[in-house]
C-alpha atoms as a printed R data frame, in Angstrom:
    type eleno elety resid chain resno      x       y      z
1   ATOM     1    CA   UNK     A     1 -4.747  -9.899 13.237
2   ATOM     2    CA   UNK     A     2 -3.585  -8.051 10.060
3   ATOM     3    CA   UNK     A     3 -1.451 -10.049  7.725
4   ATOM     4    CA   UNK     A     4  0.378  -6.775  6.512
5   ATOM     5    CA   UNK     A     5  3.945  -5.565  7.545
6   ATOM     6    CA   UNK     A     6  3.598  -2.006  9.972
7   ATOM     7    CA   UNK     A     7  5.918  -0.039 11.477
8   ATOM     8    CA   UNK     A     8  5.504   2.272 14.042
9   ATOM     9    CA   UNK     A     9  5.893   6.029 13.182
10  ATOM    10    CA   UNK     A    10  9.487   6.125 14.946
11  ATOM    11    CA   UNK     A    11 10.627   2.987 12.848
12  ATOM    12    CA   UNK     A    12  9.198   4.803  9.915
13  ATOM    13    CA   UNK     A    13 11.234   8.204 10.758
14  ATOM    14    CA   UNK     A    14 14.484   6.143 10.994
15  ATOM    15    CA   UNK     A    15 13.983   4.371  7.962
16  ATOM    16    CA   UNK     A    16 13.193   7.950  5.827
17  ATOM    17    CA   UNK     A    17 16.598   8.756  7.763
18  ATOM    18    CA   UNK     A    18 18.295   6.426  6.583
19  ATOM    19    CA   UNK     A    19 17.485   6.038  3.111
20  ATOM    20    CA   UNK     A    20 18.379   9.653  2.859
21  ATOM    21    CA   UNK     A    21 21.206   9.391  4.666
22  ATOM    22    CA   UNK     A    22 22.144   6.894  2.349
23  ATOM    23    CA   UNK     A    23 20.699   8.971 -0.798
24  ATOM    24    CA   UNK     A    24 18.207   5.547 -2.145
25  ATOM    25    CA   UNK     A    25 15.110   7.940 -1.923
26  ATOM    26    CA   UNK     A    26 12.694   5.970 -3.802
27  ATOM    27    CA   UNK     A    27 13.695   2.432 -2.670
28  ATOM    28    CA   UNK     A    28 11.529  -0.086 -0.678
29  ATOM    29    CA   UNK     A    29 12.125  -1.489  2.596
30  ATOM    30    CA   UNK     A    30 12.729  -5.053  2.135
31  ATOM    31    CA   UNK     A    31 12.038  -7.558  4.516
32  ATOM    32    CA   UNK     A    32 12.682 -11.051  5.245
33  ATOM    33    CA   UNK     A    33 14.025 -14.041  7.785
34  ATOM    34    CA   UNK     A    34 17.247 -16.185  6.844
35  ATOM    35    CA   UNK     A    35 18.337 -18.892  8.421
36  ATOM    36    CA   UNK     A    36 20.518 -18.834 11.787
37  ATOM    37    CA   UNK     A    37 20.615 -16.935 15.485
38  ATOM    38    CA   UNK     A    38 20.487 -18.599 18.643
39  ATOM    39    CA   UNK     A    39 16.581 -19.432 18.191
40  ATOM    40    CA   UNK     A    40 16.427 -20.104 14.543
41  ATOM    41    CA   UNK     A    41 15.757 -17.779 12.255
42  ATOM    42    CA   UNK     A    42 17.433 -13.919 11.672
43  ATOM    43    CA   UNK     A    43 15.284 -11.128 11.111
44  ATOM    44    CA   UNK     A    44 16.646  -8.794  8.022
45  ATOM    45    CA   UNK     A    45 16.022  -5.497  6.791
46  ATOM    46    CA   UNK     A    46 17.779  -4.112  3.325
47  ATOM    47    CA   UNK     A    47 16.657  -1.520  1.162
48  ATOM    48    CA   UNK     A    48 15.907  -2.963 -2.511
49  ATOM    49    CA   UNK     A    49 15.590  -0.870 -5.981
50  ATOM    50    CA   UNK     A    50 13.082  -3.089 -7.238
51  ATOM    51    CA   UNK     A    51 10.200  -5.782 -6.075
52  ATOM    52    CA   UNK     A    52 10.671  -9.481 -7.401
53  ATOM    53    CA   UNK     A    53  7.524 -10.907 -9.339
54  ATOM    54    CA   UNK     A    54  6.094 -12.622 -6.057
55  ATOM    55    CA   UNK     A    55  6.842 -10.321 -3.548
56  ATOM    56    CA   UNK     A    56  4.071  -9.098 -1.324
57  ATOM    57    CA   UNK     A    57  4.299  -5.218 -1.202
58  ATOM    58    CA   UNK     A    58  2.735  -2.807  1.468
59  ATOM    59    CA   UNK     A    59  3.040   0.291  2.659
60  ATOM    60    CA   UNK     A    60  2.729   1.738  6.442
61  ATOM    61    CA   UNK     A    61  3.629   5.448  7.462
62  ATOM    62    CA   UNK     A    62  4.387   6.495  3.999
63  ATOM    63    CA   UNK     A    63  7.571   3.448  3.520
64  ATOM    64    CA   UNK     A    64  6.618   1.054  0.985
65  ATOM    65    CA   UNK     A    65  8.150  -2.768  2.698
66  ATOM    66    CA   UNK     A    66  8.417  -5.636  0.492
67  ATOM    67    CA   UNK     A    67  8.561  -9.124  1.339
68  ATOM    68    CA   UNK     A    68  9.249 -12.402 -0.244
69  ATOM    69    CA   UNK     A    69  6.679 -14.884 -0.091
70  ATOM    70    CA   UNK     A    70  8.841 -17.417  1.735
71  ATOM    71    CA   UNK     A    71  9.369 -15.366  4.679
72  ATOM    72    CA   UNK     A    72  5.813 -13.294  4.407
73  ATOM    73    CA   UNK     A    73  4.695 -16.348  5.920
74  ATOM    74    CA   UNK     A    74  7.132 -15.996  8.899
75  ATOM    75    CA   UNK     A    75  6.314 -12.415  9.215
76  ATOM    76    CA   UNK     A    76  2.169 -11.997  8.594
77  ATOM    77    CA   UNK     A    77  0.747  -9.439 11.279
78  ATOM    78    CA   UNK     A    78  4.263  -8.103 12.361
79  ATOM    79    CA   UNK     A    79  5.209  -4.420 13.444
80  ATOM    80    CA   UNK     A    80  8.233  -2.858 13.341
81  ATOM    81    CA   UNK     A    81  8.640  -0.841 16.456
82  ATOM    82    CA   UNK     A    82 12.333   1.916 17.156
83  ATOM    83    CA   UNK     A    83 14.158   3.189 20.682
84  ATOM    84    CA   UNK     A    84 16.267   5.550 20.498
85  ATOM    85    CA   UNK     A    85 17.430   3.984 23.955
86  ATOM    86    CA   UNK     A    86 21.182   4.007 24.819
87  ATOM    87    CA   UNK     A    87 21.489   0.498 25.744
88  ATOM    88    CA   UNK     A    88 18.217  -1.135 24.222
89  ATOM    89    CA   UNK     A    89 18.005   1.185 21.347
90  ATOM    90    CA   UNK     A    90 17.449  -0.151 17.655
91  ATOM    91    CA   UNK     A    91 14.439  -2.072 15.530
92  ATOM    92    CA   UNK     A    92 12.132  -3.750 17.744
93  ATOM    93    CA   UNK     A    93 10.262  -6.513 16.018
94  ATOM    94    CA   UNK     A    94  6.542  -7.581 17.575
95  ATOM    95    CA   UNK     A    95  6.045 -10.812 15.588
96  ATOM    96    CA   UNK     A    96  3.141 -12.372 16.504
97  ATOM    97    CA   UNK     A    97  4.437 -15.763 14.679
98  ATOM    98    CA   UNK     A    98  7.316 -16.101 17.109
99  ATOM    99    CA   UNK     A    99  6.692 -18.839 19.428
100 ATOM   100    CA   UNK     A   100 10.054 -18.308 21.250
101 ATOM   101    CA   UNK     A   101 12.955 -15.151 20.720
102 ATOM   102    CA   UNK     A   102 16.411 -14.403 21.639
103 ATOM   103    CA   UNK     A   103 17.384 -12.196 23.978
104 ATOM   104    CA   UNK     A   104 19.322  -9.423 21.544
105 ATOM   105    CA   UNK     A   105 15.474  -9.953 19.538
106 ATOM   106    CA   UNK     A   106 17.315 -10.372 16.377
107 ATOM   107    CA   UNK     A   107 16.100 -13.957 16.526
108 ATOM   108    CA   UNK     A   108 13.244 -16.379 16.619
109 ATOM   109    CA   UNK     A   109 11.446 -19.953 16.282
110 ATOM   110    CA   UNK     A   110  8.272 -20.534 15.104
């Protein structure tokens, strides 16, 4: 298993969307897991100017993701999958950490 962040090239084409869509060209696609959800934890994505001093940093189909170290350990190995899908469309996350998830996939329990 790789301990990096991926996404998929469709996730990546939606994120480039929306960062220009949203004119923060040049800004990283932070990562990380709060508290709360029906299973646990919450999955959240933000774009960020700038990386913290212990933030793992990586880069998959040309978007550079950050992550905190805190949740990095929540989120080693995971890809970051999009649908276009009328009903089921949106981020889908394929964490390999995730003993149990919710059924909207927003959510999860290690």
């Amino acid at each position: 298993m790789m301990d990096g962040i991926t996404l998929s090239s469709s996730a990546a084409d939606k994120v480039k969307s929306s960062l220009k869509i949203e004119k923060k060209e040049g800004y990283y696609l932070r990562m990380s897991i709060e508290g709360g959800g029906c299973s646990g934890m919450n999955y959240k994505m933000t774009f960020d100017k700038e990386e913290k001093e212990f933030d793992k940093i990586f880069e998959s189909e040309g978007i550079k993701i950050i992550c905190d170290l805190q949740s990095w350990m929540y989120l080693k190995g995971t890809n970051v999958g999009y649908s276009d899908d009328m009903l089921n469309g949106g981020f889908k996350i394929n964490n390999p950490n995730a003993e149990r998830t919710c059924g909207c996939g927003t959510s999860f329990s290690v």
